[in-house]
SEMARLUM-458811 format. One record per atom (N, C-alpha, C): residue in three letters; atom name; residue number from 1; x, y, z. Coordinates in pm, whole numbers, plus 50000, padded with zeros to 5 digits. Example, Ala and Ser with C-alpha at 12.3 -4.5 7.8 and 13.67 -1.06 7.14 Angstrom:
BEGIN
  aa at   i     x     y     z
 ALA  N   1 51319 49431 50780
 ALA CA   1 51230 49550 50780
 ALA  C   1 51320 49670 50780
 SER  N   2 51285 49775 50708
 SER CA   2 51367 49894 50714
 SER  C   2 51290 50003 50787
This chain:
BEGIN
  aa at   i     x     y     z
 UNK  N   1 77056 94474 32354
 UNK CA   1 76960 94368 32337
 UNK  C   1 76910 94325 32475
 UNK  N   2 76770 94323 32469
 UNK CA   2 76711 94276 32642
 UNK  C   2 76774 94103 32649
 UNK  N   3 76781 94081 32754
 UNK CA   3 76807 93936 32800
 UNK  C   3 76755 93874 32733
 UNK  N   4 76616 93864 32778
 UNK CA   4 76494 93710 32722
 UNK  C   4 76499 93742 32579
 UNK  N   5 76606 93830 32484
 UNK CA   5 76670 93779 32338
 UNK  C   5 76737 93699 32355
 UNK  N   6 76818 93687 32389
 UNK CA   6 76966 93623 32416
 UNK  C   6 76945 93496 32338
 UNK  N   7 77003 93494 32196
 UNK CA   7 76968 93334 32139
 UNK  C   7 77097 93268 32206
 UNK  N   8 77187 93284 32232
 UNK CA   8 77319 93214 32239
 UNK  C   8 77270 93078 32294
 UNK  N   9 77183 93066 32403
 UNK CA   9 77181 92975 32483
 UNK  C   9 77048 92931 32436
 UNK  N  10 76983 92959 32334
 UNK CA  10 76847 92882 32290
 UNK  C  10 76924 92733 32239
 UNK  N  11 76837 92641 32239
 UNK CA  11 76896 92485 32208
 UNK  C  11 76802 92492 32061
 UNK  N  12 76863 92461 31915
 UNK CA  12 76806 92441 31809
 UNK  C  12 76786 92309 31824
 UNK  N  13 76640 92331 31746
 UNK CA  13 76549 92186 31718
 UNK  C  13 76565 92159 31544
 UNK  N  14 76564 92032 31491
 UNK CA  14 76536 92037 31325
 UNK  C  14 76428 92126 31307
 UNK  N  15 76381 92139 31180
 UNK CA  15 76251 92213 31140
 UNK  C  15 76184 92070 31065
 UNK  N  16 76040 92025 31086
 UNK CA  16 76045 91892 31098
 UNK  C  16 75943 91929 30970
 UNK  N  17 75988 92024 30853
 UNK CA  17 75896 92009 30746
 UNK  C  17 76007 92014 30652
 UNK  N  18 76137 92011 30676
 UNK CA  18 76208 92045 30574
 UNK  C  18 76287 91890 30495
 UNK  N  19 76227 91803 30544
 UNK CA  19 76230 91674 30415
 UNK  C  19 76095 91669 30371
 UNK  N  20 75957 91760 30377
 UNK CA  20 75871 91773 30264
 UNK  C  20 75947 91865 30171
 UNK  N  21 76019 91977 30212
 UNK CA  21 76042 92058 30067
 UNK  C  21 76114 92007 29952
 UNK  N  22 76198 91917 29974
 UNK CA  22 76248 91881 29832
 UNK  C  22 76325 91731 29880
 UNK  N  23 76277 91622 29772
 UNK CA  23 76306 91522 29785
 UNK  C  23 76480 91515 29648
 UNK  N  24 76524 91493 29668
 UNK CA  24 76643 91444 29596
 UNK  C  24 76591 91282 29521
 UNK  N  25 76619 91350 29406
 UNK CA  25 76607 91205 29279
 UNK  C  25 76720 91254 29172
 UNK  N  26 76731 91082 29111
 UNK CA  26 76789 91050 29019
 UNK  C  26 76717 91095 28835
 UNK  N  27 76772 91200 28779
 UNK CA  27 76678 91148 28653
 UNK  C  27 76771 91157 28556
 UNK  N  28 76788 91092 28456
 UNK CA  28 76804 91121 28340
 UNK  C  28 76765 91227 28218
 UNK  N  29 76844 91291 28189
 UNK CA  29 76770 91388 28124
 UNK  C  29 76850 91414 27978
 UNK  N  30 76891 91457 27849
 UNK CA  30 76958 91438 27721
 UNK  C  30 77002 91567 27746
 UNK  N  31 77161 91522 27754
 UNK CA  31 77267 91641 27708
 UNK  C  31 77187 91767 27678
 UNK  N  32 77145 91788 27573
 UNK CA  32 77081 91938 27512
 UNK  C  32 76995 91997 27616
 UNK  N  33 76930 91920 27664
 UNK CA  33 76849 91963 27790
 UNK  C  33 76936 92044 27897
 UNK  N  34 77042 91893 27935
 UNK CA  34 77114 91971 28041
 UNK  C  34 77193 92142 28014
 UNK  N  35 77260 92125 27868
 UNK CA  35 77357 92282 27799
 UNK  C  35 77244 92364 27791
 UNK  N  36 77104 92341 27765
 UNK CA  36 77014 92447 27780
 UNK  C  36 77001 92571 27868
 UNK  N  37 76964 92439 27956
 UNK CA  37 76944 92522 28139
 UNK  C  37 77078 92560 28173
 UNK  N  38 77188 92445 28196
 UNK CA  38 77290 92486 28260
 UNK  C  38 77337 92672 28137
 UNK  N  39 77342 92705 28034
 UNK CA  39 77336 92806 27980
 UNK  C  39 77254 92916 28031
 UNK  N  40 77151 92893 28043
 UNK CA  40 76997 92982 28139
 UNK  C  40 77031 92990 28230
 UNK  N  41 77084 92905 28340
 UNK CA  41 77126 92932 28489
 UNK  C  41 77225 93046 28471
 UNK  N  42 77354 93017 28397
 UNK CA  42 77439 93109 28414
 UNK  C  42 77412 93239 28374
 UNK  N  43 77289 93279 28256
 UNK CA  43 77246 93403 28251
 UNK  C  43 77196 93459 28394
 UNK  N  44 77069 93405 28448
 UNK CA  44 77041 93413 28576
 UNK  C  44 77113 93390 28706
 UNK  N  45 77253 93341 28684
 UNK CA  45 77363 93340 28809
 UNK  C  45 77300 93226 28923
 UNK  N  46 77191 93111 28880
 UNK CA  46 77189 93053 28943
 UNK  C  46 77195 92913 28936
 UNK  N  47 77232 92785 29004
 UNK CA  47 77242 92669 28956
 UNK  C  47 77161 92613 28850
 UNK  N  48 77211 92555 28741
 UNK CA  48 77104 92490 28682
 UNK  C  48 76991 92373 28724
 UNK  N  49 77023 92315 28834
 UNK CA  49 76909 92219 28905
 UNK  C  49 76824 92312 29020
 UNK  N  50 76804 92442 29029
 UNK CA  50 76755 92500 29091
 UNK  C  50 76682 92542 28958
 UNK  N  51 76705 92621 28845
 UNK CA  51 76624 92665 28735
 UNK  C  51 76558 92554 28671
 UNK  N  52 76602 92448 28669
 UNK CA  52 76497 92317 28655
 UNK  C  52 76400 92268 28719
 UNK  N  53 76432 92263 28887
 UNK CA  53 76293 92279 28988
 UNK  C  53 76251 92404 28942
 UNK  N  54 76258 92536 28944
 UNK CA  54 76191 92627 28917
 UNK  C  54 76101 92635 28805
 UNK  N  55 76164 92606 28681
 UNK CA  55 76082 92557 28547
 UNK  C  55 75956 92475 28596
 UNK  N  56 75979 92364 28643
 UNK CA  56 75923 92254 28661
 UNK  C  56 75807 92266 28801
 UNK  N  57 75789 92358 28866
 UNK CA  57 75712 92408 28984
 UNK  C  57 75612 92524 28892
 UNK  N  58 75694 92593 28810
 UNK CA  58 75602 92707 28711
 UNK  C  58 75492 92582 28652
 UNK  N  59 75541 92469 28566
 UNK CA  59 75458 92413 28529
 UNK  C  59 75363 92319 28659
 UNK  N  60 75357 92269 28743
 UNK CA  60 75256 92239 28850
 UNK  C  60 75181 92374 28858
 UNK  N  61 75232 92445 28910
 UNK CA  61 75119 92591 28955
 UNK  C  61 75011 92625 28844
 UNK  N  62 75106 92601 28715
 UNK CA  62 75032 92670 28602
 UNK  C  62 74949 92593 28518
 UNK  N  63 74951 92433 28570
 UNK CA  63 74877 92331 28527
 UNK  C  63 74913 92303 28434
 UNK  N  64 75036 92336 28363
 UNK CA  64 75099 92325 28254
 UNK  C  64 75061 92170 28137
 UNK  N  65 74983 92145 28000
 UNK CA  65 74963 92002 28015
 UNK  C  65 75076 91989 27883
 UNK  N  66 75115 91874 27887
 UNK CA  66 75275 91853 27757
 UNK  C  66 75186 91837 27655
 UNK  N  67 75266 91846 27477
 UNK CA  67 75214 91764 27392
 UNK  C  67 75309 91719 27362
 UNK  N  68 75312 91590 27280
 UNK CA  68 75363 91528 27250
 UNK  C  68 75419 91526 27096
């Protein structure tokens, strides 16, 4: 590896966009909801509050509108 690589001695800075990517909230949501996803995550091997932002970002992109 040439010198002027050398990270060892680079000084890390924050990355000053990474409290836009995801804000942490409180929600309430009904049991069945939660055994849903948390069920779906584990097919997909990934957390269920990650497949819930994910769900929930498909619907922003996709303009998704609810009915009621």
């Amino acid at each position: 590896m040439k010198p002027e690589y050398d990270l060892a001695n680079m000084k890390s800075r924050p990355n000053p966009y990474a409290k836009k990517l995801k804000q942490p909230v409180t929600l309430p949501l009904r049991i069945d909801v939660i055994e849903y996803f948390e069920a779906k995550a584990q097919e997909k091997g990934i957390s269920y509050q990650e497949l819930i932002n994910l769900y929930l970002q498909d619907c922003v992109v996709s303009k998704r509108e609810l009915s009621f």
